[in-house]
Structure formats: C-alpha cells, structure tokens
N, CA, C and O atoms as a DFTB+ gen file, in Angstrom:
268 C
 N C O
     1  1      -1.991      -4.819      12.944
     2  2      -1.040      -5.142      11.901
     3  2      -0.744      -6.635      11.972
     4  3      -0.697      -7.365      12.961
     5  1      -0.541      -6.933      10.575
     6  2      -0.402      -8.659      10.560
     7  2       0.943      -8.913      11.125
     8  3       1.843      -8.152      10.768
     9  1       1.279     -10.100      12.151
    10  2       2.342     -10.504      12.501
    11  2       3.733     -10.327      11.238
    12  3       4.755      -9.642      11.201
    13  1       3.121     -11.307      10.345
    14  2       3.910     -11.791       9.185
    15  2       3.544     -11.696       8.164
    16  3       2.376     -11.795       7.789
    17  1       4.752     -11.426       7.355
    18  2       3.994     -10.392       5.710
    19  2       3.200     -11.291       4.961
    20  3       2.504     -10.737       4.110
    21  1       3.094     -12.666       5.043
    22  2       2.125     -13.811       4.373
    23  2       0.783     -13.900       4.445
    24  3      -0.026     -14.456       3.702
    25  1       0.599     -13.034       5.830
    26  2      -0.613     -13.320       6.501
    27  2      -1.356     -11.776       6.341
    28  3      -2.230     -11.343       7.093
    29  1      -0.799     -11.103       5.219
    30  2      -1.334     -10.140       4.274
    31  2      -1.828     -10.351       3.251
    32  3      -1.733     -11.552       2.995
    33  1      -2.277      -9.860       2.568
    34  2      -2.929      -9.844       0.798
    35  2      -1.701      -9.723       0.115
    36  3      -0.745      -9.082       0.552
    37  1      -1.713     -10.054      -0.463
    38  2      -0.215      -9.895      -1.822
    39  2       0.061      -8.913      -2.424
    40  3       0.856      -8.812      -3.358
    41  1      -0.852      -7.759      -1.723
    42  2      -0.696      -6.481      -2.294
    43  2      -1.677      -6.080      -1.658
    44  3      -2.051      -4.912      -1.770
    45  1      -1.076      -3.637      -1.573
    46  2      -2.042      -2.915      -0.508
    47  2      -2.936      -2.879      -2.028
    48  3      -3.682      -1.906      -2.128
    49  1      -2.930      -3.375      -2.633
    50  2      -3.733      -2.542      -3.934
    51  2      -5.089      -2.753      -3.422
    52  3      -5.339      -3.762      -2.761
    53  1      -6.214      -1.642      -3.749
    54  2      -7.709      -1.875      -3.271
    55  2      -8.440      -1.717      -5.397
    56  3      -9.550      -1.867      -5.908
    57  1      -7.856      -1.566      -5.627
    58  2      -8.201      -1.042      -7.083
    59  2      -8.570       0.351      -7.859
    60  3      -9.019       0.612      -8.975
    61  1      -8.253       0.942      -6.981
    62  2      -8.516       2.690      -7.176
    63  2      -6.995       3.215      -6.839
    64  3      -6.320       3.492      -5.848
    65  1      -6.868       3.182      -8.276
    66  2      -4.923       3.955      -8.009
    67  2      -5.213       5.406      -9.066
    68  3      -5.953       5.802      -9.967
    69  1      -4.304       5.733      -8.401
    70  2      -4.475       7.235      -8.641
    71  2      -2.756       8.177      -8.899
    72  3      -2.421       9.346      -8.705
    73  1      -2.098       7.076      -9.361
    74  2      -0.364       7.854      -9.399
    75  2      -0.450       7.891     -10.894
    76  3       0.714       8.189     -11.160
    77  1      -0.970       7.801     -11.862
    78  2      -0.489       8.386     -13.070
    79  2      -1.198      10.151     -12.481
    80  3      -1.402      11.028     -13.320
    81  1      -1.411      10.329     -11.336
    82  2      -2.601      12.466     -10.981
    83  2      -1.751      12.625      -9.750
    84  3      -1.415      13.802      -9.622
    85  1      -1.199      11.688      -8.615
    86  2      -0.884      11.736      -7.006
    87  2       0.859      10.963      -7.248
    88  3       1.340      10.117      -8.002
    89  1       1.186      11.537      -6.514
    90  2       2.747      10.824      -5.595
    91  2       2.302       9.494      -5.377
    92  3       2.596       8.465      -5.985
    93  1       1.426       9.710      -4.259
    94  2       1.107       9.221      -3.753
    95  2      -0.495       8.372      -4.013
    96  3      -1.464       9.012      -4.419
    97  1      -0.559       7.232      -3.785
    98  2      -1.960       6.510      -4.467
    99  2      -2.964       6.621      -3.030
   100  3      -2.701       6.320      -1.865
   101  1      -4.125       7.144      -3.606
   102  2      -5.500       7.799      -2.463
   103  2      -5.910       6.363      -2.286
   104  3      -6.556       6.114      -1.268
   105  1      -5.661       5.457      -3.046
   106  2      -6.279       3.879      -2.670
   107  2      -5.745       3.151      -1.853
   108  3      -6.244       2.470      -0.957
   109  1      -4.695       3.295      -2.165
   110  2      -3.142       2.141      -0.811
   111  2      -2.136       2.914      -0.492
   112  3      -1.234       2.163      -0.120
   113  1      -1.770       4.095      -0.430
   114  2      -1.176       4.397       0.152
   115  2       0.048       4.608      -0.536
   116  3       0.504       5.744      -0.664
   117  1       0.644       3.547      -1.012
   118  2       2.064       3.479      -1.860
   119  2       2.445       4.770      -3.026
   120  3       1.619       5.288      -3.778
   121  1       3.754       5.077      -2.948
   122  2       4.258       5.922      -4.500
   123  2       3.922       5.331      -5.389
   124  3       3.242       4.309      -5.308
   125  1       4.410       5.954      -6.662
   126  2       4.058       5.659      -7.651
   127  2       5.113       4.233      -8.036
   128  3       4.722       3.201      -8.581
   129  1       6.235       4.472      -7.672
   130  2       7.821       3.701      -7.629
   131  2       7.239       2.386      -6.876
   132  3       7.432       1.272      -7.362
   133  1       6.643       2.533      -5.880
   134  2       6.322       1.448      -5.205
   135  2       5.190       0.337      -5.567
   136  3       4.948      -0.812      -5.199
   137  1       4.664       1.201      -6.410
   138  2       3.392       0.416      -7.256
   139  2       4.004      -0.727      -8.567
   140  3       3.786      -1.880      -8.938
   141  1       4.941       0.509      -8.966
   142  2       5.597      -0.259     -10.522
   143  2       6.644      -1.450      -9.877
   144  3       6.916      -2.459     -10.528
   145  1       7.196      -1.198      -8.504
   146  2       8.098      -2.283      -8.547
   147  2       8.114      -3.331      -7.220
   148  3       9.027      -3.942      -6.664
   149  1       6.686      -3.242      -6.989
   150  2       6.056      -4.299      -6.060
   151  2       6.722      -5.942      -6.215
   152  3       7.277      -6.709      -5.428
   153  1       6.486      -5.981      -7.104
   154  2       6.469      -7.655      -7.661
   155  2       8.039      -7.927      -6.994
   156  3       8.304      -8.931      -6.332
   157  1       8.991      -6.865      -7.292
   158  2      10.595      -6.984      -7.362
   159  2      11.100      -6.614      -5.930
   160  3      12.244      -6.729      -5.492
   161  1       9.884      -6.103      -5.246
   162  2      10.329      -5.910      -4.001
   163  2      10.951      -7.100      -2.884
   164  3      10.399      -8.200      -2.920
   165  1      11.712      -6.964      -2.223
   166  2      11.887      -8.255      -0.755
   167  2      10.672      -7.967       0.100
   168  3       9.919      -7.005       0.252
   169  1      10.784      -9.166       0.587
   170  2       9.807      -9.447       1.782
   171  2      10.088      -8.439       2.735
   172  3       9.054      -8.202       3.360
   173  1      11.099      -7.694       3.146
   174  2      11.557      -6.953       4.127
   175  2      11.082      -5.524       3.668
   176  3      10.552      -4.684       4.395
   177  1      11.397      -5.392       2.192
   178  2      11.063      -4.153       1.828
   179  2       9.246      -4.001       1.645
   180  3       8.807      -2.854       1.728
   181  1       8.553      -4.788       1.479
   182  2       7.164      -4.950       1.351
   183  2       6.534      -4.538       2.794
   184  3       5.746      -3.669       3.168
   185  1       7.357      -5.718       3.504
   186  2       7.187      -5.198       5.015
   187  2       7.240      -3.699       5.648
   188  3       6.233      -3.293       6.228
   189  1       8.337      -2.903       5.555
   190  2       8.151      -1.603       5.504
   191  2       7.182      -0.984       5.325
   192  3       6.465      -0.426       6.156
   193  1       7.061      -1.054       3.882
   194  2       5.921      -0.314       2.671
   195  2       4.708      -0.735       3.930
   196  3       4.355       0.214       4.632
   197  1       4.148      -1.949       4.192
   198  2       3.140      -2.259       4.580
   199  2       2.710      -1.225       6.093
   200  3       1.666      -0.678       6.449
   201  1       4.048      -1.313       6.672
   202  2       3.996      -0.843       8.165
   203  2       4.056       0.858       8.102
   204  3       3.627       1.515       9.051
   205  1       4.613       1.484       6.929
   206  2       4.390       2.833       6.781
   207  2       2.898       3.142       6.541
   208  3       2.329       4.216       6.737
   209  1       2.503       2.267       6.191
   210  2       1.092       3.067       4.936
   211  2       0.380       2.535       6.427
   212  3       0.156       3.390       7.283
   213  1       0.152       1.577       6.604
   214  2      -1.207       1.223       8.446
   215  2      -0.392       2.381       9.027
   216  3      -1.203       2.937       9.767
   217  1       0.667       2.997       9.096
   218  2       0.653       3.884      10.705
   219  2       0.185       5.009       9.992
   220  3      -0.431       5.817      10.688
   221  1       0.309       5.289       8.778
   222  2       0.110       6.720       8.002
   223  2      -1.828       7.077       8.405
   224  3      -2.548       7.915       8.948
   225  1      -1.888       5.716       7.654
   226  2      -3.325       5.293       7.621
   227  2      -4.598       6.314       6.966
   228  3      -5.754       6.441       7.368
   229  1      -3.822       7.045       5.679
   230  2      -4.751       8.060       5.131
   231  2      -5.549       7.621       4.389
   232  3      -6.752       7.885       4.378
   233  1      -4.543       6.375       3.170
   234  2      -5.199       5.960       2.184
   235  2      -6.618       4.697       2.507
   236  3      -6.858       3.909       3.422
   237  1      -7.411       5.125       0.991
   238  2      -8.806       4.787       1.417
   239  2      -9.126       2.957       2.348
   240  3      -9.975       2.566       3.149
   241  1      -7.877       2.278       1.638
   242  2      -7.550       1.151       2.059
   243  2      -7.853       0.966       4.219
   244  3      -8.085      -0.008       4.936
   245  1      -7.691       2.321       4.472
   246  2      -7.114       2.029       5.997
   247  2      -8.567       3.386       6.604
   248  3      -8.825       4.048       7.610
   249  1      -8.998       3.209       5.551
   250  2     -10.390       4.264       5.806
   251  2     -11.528       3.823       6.271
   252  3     -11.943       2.765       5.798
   253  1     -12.203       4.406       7.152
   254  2     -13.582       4.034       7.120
   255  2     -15.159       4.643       6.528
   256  3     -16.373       4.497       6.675
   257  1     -14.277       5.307       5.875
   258  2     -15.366       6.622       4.922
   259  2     -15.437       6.245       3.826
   260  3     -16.440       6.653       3.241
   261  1     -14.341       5.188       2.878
   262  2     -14.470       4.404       1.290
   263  2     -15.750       4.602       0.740
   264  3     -16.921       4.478       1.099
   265  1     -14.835       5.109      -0.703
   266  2     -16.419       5.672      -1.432
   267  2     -16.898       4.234      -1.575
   268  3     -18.006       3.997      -2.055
C-alpha cells in the first residue's frame, strides 16, 4: 500500500465498472456512491476507500486473473 494518497493514481478506476448491475464495482472495488462522488471526496475519505478495497482485494484492480 502507498505511503501517501498522492503517490496513488487519482482514482481505483481500471475502466470496467459495473454499478449501474453490482453494489459493488468488479473493476475497483468501490460502491456505486463512491464512484459518483469521488471527485467530492477528502483526502482522508479517499484514503479509507483506498485502504478498504487493497485489504478486501477482490476487485479485478487487485487481481491477478484480469480478463
């Protein structure tokens, strides 16, 4: 996991979202809530988001099987 949220991508997005069908997006991990209000999020709250989805580590983003 990256030290500091900068020294991330500006987003888990991989380009395969899937929340208009899932809660949850099979590409990054994030809700649907979390997708629409990324931009508006804090650094603290991004941080979270970031550190839930690497420990979850389902979505294809944190996969090593990616179609």
């Amino acid at each position: 996991m990256a030290s500091n949220l900068h020294d991330l991508p500006d987003s888990p997005c991989i380009g395969v979202c899937s929340t208009l069908f899932d809660d949850v997006c099979k590409g990054c991990g994030r809700t649907a809530g979390e997708v629409s209000n990324w931009v508006f999020l804090s650094d603290q709250e991004k941080r979270a988001i970031w550190t839930r989805i690497e420990h979850e580590g389902t979505a294809m983003r944190f996969r090593n099987d990616k179609l």
